[in-house]
N, C-alpha and C positions, 0 to 999 in steps of 0.2 A: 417795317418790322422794328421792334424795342423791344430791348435788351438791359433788363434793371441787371446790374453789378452789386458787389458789396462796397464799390469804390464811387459809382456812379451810376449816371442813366445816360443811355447813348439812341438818336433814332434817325431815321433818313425824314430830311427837310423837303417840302416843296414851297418853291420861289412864291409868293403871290405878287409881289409889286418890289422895285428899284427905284431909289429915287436919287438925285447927285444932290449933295449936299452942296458939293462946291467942285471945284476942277478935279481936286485930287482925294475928295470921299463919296462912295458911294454905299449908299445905305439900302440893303435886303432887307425887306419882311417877309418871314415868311409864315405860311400858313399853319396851324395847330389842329390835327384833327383830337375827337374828346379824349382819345385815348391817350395824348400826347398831353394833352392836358393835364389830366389826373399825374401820371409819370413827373412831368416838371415843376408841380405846383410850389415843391420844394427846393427847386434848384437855387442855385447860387448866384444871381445876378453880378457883373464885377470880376465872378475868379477869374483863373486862368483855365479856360476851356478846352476843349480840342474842336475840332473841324475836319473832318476824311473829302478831299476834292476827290471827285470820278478820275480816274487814273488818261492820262493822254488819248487822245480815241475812246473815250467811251463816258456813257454819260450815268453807266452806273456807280452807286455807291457800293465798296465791298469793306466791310471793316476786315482787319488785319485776320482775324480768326475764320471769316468766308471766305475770304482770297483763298487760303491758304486748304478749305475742303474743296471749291473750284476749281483750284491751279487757274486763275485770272490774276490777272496784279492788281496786287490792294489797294486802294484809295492813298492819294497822299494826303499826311498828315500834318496838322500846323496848330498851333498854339492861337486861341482868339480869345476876345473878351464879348461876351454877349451882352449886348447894349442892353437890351429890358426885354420881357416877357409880362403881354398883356392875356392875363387868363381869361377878360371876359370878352374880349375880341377875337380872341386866339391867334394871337398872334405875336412873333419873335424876331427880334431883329438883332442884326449883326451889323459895323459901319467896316468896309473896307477902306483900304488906302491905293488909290489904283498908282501904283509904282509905273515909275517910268524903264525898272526895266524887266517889269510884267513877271513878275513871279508867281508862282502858282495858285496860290490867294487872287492877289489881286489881279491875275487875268484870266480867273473861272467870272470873278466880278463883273470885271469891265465886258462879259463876252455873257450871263446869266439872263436870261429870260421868265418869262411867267413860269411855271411847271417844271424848270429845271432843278434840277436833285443837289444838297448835301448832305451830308451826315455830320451830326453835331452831338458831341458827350459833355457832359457836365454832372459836376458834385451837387447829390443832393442835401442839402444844407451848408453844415460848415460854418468856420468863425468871420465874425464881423470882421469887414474890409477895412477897419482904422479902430481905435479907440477911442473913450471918450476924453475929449481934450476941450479948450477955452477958446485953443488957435490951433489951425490946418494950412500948414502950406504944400503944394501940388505942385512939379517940377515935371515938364515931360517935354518927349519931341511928339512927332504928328502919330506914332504908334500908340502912345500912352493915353491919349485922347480918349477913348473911349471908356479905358475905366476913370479916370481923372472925371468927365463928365456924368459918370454913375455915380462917383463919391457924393461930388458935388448936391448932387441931387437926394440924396438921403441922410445929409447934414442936417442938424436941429436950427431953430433961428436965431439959439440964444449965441449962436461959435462966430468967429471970424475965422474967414479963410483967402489967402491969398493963392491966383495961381500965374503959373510962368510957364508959356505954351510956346513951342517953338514949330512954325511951320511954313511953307514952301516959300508964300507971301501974302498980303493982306485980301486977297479975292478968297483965302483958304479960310478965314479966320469963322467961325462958327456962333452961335445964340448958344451960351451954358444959362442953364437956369438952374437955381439954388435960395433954396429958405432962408439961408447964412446969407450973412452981412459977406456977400465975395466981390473980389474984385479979381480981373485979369489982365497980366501983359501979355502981350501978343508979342513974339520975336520972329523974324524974317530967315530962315535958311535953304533957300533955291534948291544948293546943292551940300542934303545932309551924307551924303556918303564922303565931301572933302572934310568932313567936320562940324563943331556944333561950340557956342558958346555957353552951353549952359553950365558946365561946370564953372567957370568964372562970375557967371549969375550967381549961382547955389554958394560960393564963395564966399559972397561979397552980400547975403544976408544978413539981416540980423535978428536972430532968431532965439524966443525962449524956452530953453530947452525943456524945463520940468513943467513948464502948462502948452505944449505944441506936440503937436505930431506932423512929421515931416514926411513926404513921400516922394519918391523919384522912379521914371520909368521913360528909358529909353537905349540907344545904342549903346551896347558892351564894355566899349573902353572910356565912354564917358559916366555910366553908372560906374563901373572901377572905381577911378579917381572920386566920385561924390560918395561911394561906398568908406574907401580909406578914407576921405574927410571927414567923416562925421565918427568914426575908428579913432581917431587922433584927436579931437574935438573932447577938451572938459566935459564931464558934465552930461554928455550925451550917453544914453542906453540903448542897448536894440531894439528893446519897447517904445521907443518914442520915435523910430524911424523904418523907414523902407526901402531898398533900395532893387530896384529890379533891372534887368538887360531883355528886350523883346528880341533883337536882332546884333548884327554883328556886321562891321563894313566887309566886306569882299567875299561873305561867305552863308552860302544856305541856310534855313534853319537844319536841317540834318547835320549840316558842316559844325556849324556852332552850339547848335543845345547841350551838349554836355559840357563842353569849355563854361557855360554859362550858368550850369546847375551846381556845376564844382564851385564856381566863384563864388556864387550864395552861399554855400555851405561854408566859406573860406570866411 
């Protein structure tokens, strides 16, 4: 079933293939029948998406507004970035992070078969994911990954971009491909819920403000601190940065999403 909004387009997915990119991503494609097609031809590759898992015991999908004519419980809901959509294969992919301590995403992932169900909403259209800059630098933990690796790929050949990836360890580390003159560091963090170096990274750049755009995405109170950095920081515009939080240490995304929307807006 699909369900166009004035906000967006939302529809139930089926699984066609899994494939592990590495220990700790596993990548969904899933299948596009034509109708799905037509519907998302517009969508937003990159934004911040949503995703409805089948509620504990059950493998259907119920968006919030069926749950609630059923009396079933609604699907749970999570915030994703949809890797790409191939219109002439039909086919859509999402890359999980199989977490080690199986949270609802990532343990419909690790546990998803051929023909199993999600439900996935997205903007149809919308503004471009960067501006047009000379230089890109890309800052993230292993959450950010997916859109970091969408940028990359729809950069022009004439920009430089650097990027700064932080993840479990070197077996995790991924193929980015990009038109741009890119290059990446790869940084080692086992265990990101004790902490993360990248603010001390993003610190200790040297960065030009008025021909760069700068972009960051990862845990809560490390986007904070690179948020206010670049808040304090001459010279810098909100225009020429980004600063985002996927997650929060010790806490759900139900726990944390609004703690997180406020701080953006902050």
């Amino acid at each position: 079933m699909e369900i166009v909004k004035k906000k967006g387009i939302r529809s139930v997915f089926s699984v066609k293939e899994k494939i592990f990119l590495s220990p700790h991503y596993i990548r969904i494609i899933f299948d596009m029948t034509e109708q799905q097609v037509k519907k998302f031809a517009q969508a937003q590759i990159g934004a911040h998406n949503k995703i409805f898992i089948p509620a504990a015991g059950s493998e259907e999908v119920l968006f919030p507004d069926d749950a609630e004519v059923s009396g079933k419980p609604a699907s749970v809901k999570r915030t994703y970035t949809t890797r790409r959509i191939d219109l002439s294969k039909k086919e859509l992919w999402i890359d999980f992070i199989d977490h080690a301590d199986h949270g609802p995403a990532s343990y419909w992932a690790s546990r998803a078969v051929a023909g199993s169900k999600l439900g996935i909403a997205m903007k149809a259209g919308g503004r471009p994911l960067f501006p047009e800059k000379a230089a890109y630098f890309f800052v993230g933990d292993s959450t950010a990954i997916p859109v970091i690796a969408t940028m990359m790929e729809q950069l022009p050949t004439h920009v430089q971009v650097k990027a700064i990836l932080e993840v479990y360890g070197p077996e995790d580390e991924l193929k980015l491909s990009s038109r741009a003159n890119a290059s990446v560091n790869w940084v080692y963090n086992p265990q990101p819920d004790m902490g993360s170096q990248l603010f001390e990274l993003v610190r200790n750049l040297s960065l030009a403000n008025h021909q760069s755009f700068f972009f960051f995405a990862g845990e809560f109170e490390t986007a904070k601190k690179v948020r206010q950095h670049f808040k304090e920081t001459p010279g810098w515009i909100p225009a020429n940065y980004s600063v985002v939080s996927y997650w929060k240490k010790g806490a759900s995304e139900d726990e944390s999403s609004l703690e997180r929307s406020e701080d953006r807006r902050s």
